[in-house]
DOKE-596316 format. One record per residue (C-alpha): x, z, y. Coordinates in steps of 0.5 Angstrom, whole numbers, padded with zeros to 4 digits, always signed. Layout:
XZY/...
END
This chain:
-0103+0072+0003/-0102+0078+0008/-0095+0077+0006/-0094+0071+0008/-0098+0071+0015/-0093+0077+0016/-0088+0073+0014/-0089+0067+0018/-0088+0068+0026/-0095+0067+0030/-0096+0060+0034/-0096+0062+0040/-0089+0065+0039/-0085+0059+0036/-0088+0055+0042/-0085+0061+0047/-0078+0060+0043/-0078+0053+0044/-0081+0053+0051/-0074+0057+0052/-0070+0052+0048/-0072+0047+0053/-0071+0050+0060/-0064+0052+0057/-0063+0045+0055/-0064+0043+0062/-0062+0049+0066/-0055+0046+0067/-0059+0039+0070/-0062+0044+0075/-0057+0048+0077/-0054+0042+0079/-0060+0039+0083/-0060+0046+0086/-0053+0047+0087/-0053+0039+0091/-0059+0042+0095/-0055+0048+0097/-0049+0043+0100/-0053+0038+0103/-0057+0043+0106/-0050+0047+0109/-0048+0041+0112/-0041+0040+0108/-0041+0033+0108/-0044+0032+0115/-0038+0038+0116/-0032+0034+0113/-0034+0027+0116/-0034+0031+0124/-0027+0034+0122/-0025+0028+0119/-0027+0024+0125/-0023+0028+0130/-0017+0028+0126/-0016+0021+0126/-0018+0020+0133/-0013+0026+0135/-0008+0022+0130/-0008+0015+0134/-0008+0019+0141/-0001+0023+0138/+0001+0016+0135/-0001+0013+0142/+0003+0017+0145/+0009+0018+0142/+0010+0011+0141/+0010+0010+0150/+0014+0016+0150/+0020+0014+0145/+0020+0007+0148/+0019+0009+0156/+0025+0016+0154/+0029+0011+0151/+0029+0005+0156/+0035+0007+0161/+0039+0009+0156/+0046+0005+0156/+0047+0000+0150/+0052-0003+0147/+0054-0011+0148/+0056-0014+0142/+0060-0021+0141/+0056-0026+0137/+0060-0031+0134/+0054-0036+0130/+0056-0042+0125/+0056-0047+0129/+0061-0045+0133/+0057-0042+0139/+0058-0036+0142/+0054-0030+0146/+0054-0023+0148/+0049-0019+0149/+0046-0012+0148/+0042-0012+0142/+0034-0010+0143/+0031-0011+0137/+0029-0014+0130/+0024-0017+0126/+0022-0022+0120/+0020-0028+0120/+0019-0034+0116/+0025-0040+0118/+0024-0048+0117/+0028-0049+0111/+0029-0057+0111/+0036-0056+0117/+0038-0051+0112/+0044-0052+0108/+0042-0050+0100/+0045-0043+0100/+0042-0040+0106/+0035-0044+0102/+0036-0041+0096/+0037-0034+0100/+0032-0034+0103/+0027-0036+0098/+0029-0031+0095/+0026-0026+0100/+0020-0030+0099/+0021-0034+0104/+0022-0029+0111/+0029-0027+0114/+0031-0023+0120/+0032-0024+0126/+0035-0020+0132/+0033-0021+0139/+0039-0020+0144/+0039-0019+0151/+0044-0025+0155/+0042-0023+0161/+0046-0028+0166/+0040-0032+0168/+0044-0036+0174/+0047-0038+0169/+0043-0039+0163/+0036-0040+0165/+0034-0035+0161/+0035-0027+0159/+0034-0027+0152/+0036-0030+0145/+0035-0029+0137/+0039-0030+0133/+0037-0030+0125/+0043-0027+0120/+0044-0032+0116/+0046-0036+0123/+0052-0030+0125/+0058-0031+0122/+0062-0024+0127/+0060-0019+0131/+0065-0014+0135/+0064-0010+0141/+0070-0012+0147/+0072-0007+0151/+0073-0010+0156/+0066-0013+0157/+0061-0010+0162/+0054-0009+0164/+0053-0010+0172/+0046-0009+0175/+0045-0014+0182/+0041-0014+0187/+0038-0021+0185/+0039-0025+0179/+0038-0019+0174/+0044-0017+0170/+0050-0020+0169/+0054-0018+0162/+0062-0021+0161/+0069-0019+0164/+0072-0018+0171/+0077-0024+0172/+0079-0022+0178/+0078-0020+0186/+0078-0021+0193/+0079-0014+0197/+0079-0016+0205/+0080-0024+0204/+0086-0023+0199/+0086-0025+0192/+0088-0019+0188/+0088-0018+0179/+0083-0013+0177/+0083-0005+0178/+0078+0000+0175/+0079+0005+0181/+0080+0000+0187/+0073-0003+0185/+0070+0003+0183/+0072+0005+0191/+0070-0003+0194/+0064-0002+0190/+0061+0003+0194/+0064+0002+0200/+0060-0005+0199/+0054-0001+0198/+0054+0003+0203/+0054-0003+0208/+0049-0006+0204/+0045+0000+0206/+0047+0000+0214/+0044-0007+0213/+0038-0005+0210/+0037+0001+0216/+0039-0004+0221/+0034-0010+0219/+0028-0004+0218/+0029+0001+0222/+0031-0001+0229/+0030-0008+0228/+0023-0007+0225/+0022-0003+0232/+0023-0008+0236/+0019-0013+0233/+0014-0008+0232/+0014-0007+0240/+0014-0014+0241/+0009-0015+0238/+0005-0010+0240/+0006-0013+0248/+0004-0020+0245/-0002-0016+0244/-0003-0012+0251/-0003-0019+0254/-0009-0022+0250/-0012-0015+0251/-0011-0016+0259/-0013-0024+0259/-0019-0022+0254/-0021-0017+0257/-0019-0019+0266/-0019-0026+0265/-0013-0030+0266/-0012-0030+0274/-0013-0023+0274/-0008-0021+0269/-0002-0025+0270/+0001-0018+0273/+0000-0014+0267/+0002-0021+0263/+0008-0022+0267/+0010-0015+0266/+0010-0016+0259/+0013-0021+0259/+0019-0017+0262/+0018-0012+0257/+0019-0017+0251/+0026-0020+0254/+0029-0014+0255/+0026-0012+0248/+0029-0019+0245/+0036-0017+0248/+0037-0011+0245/+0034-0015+0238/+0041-0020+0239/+0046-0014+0239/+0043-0011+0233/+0043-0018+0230/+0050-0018+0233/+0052-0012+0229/+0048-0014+0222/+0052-0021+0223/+0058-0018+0223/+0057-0013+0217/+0055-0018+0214/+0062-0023+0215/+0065-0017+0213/+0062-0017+0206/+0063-0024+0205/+0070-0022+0205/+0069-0017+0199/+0068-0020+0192/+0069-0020+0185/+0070-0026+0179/+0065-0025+0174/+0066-0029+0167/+0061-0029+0161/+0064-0030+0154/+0065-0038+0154/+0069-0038+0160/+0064-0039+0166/+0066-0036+0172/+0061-0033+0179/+0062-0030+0185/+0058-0025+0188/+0060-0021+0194/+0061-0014+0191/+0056-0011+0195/+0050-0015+0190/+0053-0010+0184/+0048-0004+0183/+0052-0002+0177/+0056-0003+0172/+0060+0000+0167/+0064-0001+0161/+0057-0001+0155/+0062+0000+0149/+0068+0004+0151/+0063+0010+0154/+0063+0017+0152/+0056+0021+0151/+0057+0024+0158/+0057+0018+0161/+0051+0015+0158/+0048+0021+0160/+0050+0020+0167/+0049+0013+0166/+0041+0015+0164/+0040+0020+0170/+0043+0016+0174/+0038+0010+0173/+0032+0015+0172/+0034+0018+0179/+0033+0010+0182/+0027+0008+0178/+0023+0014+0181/+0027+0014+0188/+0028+0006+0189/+0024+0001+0191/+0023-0005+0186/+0027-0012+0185/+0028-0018+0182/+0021-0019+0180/+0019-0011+0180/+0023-0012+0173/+0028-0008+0176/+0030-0002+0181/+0024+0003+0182/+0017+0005+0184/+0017+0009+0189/+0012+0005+0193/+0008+0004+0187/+0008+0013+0186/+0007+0013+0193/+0001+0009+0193/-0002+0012+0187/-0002+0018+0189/-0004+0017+0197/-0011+0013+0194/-0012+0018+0188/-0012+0024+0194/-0016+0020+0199/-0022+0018+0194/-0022+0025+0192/-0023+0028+0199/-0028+0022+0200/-0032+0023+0193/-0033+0032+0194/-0037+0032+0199/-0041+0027+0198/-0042+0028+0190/-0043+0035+0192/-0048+0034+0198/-0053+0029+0194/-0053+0034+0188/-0054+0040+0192/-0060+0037+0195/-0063+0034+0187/-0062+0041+0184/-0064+0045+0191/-0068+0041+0196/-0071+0036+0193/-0078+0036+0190/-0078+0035+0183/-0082+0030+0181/-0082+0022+0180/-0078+0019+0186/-0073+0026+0184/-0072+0023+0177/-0071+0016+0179/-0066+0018+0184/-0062+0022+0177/-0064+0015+0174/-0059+0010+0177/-0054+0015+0178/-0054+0016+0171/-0054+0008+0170/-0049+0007+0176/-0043+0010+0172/-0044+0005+0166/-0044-0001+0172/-0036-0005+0170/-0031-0002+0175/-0031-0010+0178/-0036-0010+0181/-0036-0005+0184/-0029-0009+0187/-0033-0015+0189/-0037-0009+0192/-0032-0006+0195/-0030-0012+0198/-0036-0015+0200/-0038-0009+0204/-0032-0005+0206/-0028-0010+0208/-0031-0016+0210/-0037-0013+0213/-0035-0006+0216/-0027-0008+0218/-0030-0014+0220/-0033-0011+0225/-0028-0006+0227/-0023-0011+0228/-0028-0015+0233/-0030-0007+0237/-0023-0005+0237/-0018-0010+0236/-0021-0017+0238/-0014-0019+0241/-0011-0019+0234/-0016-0024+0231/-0017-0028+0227/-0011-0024+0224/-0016-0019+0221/-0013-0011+0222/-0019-0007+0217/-0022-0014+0215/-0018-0015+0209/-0015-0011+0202/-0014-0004+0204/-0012+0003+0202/-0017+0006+0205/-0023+0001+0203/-0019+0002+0195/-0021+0009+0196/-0028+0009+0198/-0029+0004+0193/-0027+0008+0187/-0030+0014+0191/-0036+0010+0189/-0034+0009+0182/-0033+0016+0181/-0039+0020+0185/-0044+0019+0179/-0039+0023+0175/-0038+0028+0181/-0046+0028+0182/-0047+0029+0175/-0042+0035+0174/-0044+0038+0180/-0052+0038+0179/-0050+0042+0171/-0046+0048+0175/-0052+0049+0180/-0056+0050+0173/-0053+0053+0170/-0052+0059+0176/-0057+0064+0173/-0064+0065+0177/-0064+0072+0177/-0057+0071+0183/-0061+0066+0187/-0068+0071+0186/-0063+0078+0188/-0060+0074+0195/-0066+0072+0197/-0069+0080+0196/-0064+0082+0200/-0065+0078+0206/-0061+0073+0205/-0063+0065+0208/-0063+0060+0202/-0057+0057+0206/-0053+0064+0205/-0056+0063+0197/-0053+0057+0196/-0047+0058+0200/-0045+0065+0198/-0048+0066+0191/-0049+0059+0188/-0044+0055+0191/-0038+0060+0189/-0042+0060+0182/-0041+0054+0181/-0035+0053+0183/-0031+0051+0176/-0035+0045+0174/-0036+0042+0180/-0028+0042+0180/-0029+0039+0173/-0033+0034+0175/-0027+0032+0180/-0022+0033+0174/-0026+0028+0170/-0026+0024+0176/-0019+0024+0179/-0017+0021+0172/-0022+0016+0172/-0020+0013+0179/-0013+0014+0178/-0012+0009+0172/-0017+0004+0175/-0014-0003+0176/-0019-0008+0177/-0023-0006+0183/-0016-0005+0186/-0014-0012+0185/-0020-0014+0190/-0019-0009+0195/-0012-0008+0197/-0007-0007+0192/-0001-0013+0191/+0005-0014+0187/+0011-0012+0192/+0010-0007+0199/+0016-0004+0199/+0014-0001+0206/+0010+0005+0206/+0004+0006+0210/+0007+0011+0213/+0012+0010+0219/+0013+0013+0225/+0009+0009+0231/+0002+0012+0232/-0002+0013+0229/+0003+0015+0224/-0002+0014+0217/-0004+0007+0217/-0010+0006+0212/-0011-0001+0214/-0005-0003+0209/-0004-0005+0203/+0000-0001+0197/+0002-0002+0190/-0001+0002+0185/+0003+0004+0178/-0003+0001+0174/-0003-0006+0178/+0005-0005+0177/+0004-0005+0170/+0000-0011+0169/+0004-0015+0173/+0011-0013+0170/+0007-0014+0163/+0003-0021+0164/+0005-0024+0170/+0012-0024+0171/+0017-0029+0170/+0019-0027+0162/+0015-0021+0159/+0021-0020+0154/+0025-0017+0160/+0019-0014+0164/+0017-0010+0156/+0021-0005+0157/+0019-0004+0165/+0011-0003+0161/+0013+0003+0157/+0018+0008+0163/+0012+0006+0167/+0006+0007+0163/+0010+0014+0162/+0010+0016+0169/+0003+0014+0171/+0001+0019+0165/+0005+0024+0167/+0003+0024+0175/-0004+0024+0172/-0003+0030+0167/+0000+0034+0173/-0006+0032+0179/-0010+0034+0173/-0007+0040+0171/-0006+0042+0178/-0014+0042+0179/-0014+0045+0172/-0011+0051+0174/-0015+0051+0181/-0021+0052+0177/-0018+0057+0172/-0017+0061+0179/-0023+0060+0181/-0027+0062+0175/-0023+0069+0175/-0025+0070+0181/-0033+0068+0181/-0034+0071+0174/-0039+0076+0173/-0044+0078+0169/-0051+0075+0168/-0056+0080+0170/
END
């Protein structure tokens, strides 16, 4: 018996080994639960998910941007005209822009082409063509699907020309008129006629806006003078001040007739100096040669002039002022325009921000009202930019420059002077737009000026003014330049408010001159992003206007990322210089 006990192993140690059989057995299930525990508890998929997510958001911002700069680097760049011979006899010539599939009605179609293109389950390709010649054709484009071409060459002696008005013209030089006398074509006379025309058509221009623009600007600042005398003298008494005027005006009106003696006579000069243009079938225009912007042979060009071509033409989108429907020329009033109202809303929006924060973080007492004032600024930012437009307008121009006109310029009524769209209300207006921004930035780097360098100046005598001015003020200097960077890039690609408060499709003149006072806030302006909408969705054929969309949305990109690089470096400055240790 006691063999046998010794032999058998006691209860409690049978059920201890089966105890550790069992947590084994689920020792690799636990495992795994503590392992998923651990993950989730370091953040792994919360981390991937944040990585992830600014991937992709980096990813369609790079896709955005390579998409605008490939289309608006390559929009100048010289293309060849192609001869475009269809089935059915028709002929066309024009550059080529692109390509794409789609799905043509079948029952016009021969059996060929049917079986064709149900092979290609039904879709085919088609090219757009720029055949410009609107004067002719009525329209600048066409498609052409592939099974409707026959032959495609490239003539030599096809050209590209550019004109003034009507747009692009594309076939051969038949022939020319030097002087009043028909004579054959030849490269180096026209080229030499071409800008001499051009230069005429500058003397024109010059003419027409600069000494005749005086004149008519005297003239009707004299018309002005005489209802300033009988509004303010009464008729009978200012009859001496009105005949005086009245002088003025005759002699200013002389002087406008030989100017316009000048500009007729150049003009019958030029008329005398043409050029016959025909398209591929044979129709003939024409235009006196000074209407001829550019032109060139598009498929004999070398790669040096295709760079001279592309320069050229950069030269004049940024230098010119646009044409035919803002879908050609330059932007220069639109840059201008940008610029000077991005500027003017920054010098509006910096001190008022900055004050109105000063006073919530320094001044005021923090309390109820305090955080209801911090409130609606912080809902003023989420307000659509509309309507602060509808604000704008409302406000500034019909209530504040209405009144000036009637204080300061009541001859000129009821044609308002301030009591319309202006670039100086579409500036205060989108300074209202951005001030919470502005308030907002400025109130965090008054916060974030450690109390122990308010508390130090004021120990050493300092006025709580000298403290904000010379302690806290240079502190926190770098984010309120922040605050004027994110506002800055806000205002200057604003669109809407501007609609109502100033900003129209074509104002070649800038509202700088030299009669006084110099600087006119009171005109209106172009805007590149207004400039884009219009050239994109209101003109008169949005394919020729696409191309115009994209150059123009590169520059107003890269003027945003100037002035903001601009104030960057600034701040950076500003942050080298201030940076001290806290204490």
């Amino acid at each position: 018996m006691t063999s046998m006990n010794e032999q058998m192993p006691p209860a409690s140690t049978a059920a201890g080994v089966a105890g550790v059989a069992a947590r084994e057995a689920v020792a690799p299930k636990r495992a795994r639960r503590r392992y998923s525990a651990d993950l989730s508890a370091l953040g792994e998929p919360a981390l991937w998910g944040f990585g992830g997510a600014l991937a992709l958001g980096i990813i369609m911002i790079a896709v955005f941007l390579m998409v605008v700069l490939y289309n608006g680097a390559t929009t100048f760049w010289p293309k060849p005209i192609d001869r475009v011979e269809l089935t059915d006899g028709t002929v066309i010539a024009g550059t080529e822009r692109r390509g794409t599939l789609f799905r043509p009605q079948l029952a016009p179609l021969d059996a060929e082409t049917r079986a064709l293109i149900e092979e290609n389950d039904g879709f085919a390709f088609r090219t757009l063509y720029q055949t410009a010649n609107f004067d002719l054709y009525g329209d600048d484009f066409r498609w052409v699907a592939d099974f409707e071409t026959a032959t495609i060459t490239q003539p030599e002696d096809f050209y590209y020309f550019e004109r003034q008005v009507w747009g692009v013209f594309i076939g051969r030089i038949a022939g020319m008129q030097i002087a009043g006398q028909q004579i054959d074509y030849d490269p180096a006379v026209f080229r030499r006629e071409q800008a001499a025309a051009r230069a005429r058509f500058r003397e024109i221009r010059q003419i027409e806006r600069r000494e005749i623009g005086r004149i008519n600007h005297y003239i009707e600042r004299e018309r002005l003078a005489q209802r300033r005398a009988v509004l303010r003298q009464g008729e009978e008494a200012a009859q001496p001040a009105v005949l005086a005027s009245q002088a003025r005006i005759a002699e200013l009106q002389a002087e406008f007739q030989v100017l316009q003696a000048r500009v007729n006579e150049i003009r019958a000069l030029d008329r005398s100096f043409t050029v016959t243009l025909e398209e591929v079938n044979g129709r003939q225009i024409s235009p006196e040669i000074s209407q001829i912007v550019r032109f060139f042979p598009a498929n004999t060009l070398s790669i040096f002039d295709k760079i001279g071509i592309y320069l050229s033409r950069w030269w004049e989108f940024v230098s010119a002022e646009p044409r035919e429907a803002n879908t050609q020329g330059g932007v220069l009033p639109a840059i201008f325009g940008t610029v000077a109202m991005t500027l003017l809303m920054v010098v509006f929006v910096a001190p008022f921000g900055v004050i109105t924060a000063l006073y919530l973080r320094e001044y005021a007492k923090q309390g109820r009202i305090t955080s209801m004032v911090r409130i609606s600024v912080n809902n003023l930012a989420g307000v659509p930019s509309i309507v602060y437009g509808v604000f704008g307008l409302g406000f500034f121009a019909y209530a504040m420059g209405g009144t000036i006109d009637q204080l300061f310029y009541p001859e000129a009524l009821p044609n308002p002077t301030f009591g319309k769209g202006g670039i100086l209300w579409a500036s205060l207006t989108l300074a209202l737009l951005t001030v919470p921004v502005v308030i907002v930035a400025t109130e965090e780097a008054l916060s974030a000026v450690p109390r122990s360098m308010r508390e130090g100046s004021l120990a050493c005598g300092a006025s709580k003014w000298q403290t904000i001015r010379f302690v806290v003020l240079p502190k926190a200097m770098p984010g309120i330049m922040t605050g004027m960077i994110l506002a800055m890039a806000r205002g200057a690609g604003e669109v809407a408010p501007l609609m109502l408060v100033g900003v129209v499709k074509l104002a070649p003149a800038l509202p700088i001159d030299g009669f006084a006072p110099f600087i006119h806030l009171d005109r209106s302006f172009m805007h590149l992003g207004f400039h884009i909408f219009d050239v994109g969705f209101q003109s008169r054929n949005s394919e020729a206007g696409k191309p115009m969309v994209f150059v123009t949305t590169l520059l107003l990109l890269a003027l945003i990322i100037v002035m903001n690089a601009t104030a960057i470096i600034v701040r950076n400055r500003l942050k080298r210089k201030y940076a001290t240790g806290q204490f």
